[in-house]
C-alpha positions as a printed NumPy array, in Angstrom:
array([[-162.148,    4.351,  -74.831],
       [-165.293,    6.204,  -73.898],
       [-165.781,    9.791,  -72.351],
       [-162.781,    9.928,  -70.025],
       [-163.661,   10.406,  -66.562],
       [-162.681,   11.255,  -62.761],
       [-165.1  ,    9.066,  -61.116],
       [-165.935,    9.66 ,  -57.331],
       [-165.553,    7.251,  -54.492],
       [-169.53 ,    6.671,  -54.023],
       [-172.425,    5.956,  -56.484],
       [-175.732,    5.672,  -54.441],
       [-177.735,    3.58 ,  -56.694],
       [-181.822,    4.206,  -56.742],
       [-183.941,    1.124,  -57.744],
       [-186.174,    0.482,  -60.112],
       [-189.137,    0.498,  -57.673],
       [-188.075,    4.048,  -56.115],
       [-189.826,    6.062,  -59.098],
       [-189.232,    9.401,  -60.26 ],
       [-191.215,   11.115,  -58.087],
       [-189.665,    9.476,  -55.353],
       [-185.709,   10.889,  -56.645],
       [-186.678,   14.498,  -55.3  ],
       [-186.99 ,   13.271,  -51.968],
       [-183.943,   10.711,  -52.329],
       [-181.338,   13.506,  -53.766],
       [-182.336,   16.363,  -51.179],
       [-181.681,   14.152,  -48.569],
       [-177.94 ,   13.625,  -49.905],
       [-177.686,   17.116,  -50.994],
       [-175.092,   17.42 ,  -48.817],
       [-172.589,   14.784,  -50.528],
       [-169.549,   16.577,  -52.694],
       [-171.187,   17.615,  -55.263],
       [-169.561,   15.338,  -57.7  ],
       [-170.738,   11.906,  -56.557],
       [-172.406,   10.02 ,  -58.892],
       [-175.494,    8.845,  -58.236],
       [-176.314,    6.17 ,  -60.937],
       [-180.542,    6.215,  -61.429],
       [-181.537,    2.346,  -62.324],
       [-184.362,    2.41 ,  -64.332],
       [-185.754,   -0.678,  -65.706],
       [-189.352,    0.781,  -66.738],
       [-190.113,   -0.191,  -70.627],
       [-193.317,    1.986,  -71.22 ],
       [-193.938,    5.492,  -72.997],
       [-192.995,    7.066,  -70.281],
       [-189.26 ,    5.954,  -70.138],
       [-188.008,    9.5  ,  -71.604],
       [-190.319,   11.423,  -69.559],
       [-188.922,    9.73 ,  -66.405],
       [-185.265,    9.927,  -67.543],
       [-186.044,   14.03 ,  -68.124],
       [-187.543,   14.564,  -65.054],
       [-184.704,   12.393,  -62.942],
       [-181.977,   14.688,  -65.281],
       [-183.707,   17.681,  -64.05 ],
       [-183.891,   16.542,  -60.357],
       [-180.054,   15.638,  -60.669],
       [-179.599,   19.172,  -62.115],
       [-180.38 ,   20.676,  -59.532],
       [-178.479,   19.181,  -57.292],
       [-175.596,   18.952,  -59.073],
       [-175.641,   15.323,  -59.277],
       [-174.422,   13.237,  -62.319],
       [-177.241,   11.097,  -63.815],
       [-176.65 ,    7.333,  -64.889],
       [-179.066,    5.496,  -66.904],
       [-179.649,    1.513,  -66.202],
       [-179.844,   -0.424,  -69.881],
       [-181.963,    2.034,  -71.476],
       [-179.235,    3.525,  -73.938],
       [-181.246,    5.283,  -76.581],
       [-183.656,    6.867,  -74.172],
       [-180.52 ,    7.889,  -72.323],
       [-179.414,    9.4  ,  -75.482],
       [-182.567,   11.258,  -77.134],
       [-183.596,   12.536,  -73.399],
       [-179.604,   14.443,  -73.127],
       [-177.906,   15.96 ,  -70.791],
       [-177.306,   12.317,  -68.876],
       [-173.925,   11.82 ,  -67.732],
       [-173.803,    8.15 ,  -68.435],
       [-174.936,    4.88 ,  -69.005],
       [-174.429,    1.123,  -67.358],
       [-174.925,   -2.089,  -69.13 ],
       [-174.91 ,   -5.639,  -68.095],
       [-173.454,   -8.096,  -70.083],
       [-177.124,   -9.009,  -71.625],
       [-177.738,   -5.461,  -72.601],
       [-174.563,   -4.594,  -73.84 ],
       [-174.707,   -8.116,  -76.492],
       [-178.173,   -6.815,  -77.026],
       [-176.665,   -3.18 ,  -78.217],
       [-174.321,   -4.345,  -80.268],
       [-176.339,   -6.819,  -82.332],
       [-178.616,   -4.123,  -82.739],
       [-176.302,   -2.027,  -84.24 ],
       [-176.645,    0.82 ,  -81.62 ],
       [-172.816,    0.334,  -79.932],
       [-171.517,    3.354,  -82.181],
       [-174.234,    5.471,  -80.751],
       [-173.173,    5.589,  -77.431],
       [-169.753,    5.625,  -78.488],
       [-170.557,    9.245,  -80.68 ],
       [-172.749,   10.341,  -78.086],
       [-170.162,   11.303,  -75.343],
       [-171.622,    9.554,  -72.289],
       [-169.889,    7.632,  -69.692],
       [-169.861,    4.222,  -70.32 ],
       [-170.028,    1.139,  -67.503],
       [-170.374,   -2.18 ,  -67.864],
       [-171.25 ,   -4.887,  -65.189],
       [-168.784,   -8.229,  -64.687],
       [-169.146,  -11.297,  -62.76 ],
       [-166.863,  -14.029,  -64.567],
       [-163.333,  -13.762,  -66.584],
       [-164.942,  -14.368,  -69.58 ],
       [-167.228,  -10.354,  -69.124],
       [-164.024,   -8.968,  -67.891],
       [-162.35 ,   -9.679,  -71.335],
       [-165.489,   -8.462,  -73.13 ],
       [-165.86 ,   -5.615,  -71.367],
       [-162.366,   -4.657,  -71.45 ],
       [-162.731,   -5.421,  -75.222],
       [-165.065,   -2.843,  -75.824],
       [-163.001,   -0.108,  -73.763],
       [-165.243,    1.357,  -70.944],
       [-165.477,    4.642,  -69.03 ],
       [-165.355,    2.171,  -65.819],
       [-165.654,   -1.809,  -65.103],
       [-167.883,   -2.889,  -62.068],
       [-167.505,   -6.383,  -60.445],
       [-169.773,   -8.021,  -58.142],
       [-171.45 ,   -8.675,  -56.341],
       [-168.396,   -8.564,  -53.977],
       [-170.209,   -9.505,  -50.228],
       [-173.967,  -10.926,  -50.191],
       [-176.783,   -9.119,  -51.163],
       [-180.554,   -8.939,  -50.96 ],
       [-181.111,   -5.858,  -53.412],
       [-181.029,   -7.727,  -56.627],
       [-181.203,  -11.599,  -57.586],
       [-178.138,  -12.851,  -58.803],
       [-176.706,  -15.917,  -60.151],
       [-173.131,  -15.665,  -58.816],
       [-171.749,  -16.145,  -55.385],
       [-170.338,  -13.19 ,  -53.712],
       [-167.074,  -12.516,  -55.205],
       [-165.156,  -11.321,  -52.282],
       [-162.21 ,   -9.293,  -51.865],
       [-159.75 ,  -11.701,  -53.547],
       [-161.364,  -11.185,  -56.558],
       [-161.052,   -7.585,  -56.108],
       [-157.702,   -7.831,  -56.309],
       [-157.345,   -9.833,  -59.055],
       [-159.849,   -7.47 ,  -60.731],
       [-157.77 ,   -4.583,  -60.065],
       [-154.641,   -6.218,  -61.309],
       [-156.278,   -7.779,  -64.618],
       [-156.864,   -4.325,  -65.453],
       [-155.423,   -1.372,  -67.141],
       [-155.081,    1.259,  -64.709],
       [-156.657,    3.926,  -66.448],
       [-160.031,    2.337,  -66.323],
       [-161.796,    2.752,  -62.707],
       [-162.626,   -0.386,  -61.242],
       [-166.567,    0.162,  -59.051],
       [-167.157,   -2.763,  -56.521],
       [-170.411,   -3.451,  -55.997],
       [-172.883,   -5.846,  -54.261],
       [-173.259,   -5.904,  -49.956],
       [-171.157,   -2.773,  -49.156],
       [-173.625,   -1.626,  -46.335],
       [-171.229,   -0.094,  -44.33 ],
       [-167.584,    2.467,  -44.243],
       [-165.864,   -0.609,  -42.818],
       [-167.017,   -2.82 ,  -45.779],
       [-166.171,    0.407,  -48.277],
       [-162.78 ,    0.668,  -46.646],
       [-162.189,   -3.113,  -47.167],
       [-162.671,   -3.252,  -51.269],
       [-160.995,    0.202,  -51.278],
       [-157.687,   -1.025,  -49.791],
       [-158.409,   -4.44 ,  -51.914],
       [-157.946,   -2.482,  -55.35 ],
       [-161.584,   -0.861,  -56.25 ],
       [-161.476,    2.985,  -56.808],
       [-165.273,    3.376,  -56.25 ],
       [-168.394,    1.527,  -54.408],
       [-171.736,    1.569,  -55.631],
       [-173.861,    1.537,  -52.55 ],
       [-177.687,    1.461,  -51.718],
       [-178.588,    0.336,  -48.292],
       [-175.387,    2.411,  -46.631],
       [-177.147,    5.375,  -47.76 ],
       [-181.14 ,    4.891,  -48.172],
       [-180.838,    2.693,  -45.246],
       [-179.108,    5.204,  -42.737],
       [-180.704,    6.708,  -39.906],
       [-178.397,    9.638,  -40.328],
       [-178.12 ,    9.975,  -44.591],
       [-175.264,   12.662,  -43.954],
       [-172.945,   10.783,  -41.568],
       [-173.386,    7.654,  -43.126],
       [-172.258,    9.73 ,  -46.717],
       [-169.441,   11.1  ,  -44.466],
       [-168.247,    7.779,  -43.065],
       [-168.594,    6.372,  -46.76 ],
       [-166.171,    9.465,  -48.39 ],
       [-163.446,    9.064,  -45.548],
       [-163.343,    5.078,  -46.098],
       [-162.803,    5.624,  -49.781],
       [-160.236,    8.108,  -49.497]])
């Protein structure tokens, strides 16, 4: 398995299109969240400055005491350091291993995730021995284009019971609310990943608070 972890209840998620100048801004304003939440950074930039970006989020995160996740880019992730993780999609994760770069991130100590949407990516992803499996998306979303239907909470379940209980199980997709959070927590998930709950919220630290007591 990869880099054991204790993973918190909430990942706020930061797009692609909210650059790194724009993380200062987003991580003061949940400052306040325990100071373990995860906040997975998403981004999908393929230029010369990938590492510079990656540094500067680490260093925002730093301070904050936030743990960094890096979206795809696996050997920036790995040359820039000090990132807690990284997430793969089923594309990107074929991708790594064809190129030979799977035993890098497996000697390099990070957190490992890897996105599922079908039976077929549970068993591969389960194959390869994660840090955490995410399914989605689980309600319907307008953040990202997908091509699968929204899961729902039976699937959840099913999720859950498919697999081992050591490895976290992250729901993602629609969860714009505590009341959906509480739903996929009692359904099996151990974690949300969440970005409209949180960026969207007129009040960023009761909506965080609302968020942590529906998970628990």
């Amino acid at each position: 398995m990869m880099a054991d972890l204790s993973l918190d209840h909430i990942h706020c998620l930061v797009l692609s299109i909210i650059l790194c100048h724009a993380l200062q801004s987003f991580h003061a304003a949940t400052a306040f969240a325990a100071p373990q939440n995860d906040t997975r950074t998403k981004i999908s930039i393929i230029d010369a400055t990938i590492l510079d970006r990656i540094q500067r989020a680490q260093a925002s995160c730093n301070a904050r005491g936030v743990h960094l996740w890096i979206n795809d880019h696996w050997k920036a992730a790995i040359e820039a350091g000090g990132c807690f993780g990284i997430h793969l999609g089923q594309e990107d994760l074929a991708a790594c291993i064809d190129a030979g770069d799977f035993e890098l991130i497996r000697s390099s100590g990070l957190a490992f995730g890897i996105s599922t949407h079908s039976y077929s990516e549970l068993a591969a992803a389960l194959g390869v021995k994660p840090s955490y499996i995410s399914l989605g998306p689980v309600f319907k979303t307008s953040s990202k284009d997908v091509n699968f239907d929204p899961q729902g909470l039976e699937t959840v379940r099913q999720w859950r019971s498919l697999m081992p209980p050591d490895i976290p199980l992250v729901a993602i997709g629609g969860i714009g609310n505590a009341q959906l959070a509480k739903s996929v927590r009692e359904a099996g998930a151990d974690c949300v990943a969440v970005i409209g709950a949180v960026t969207g919220a007129e009040d960023v630290d009761k909506a965080v608070d609302a968020l942590n007591k529906a998970m628990s």
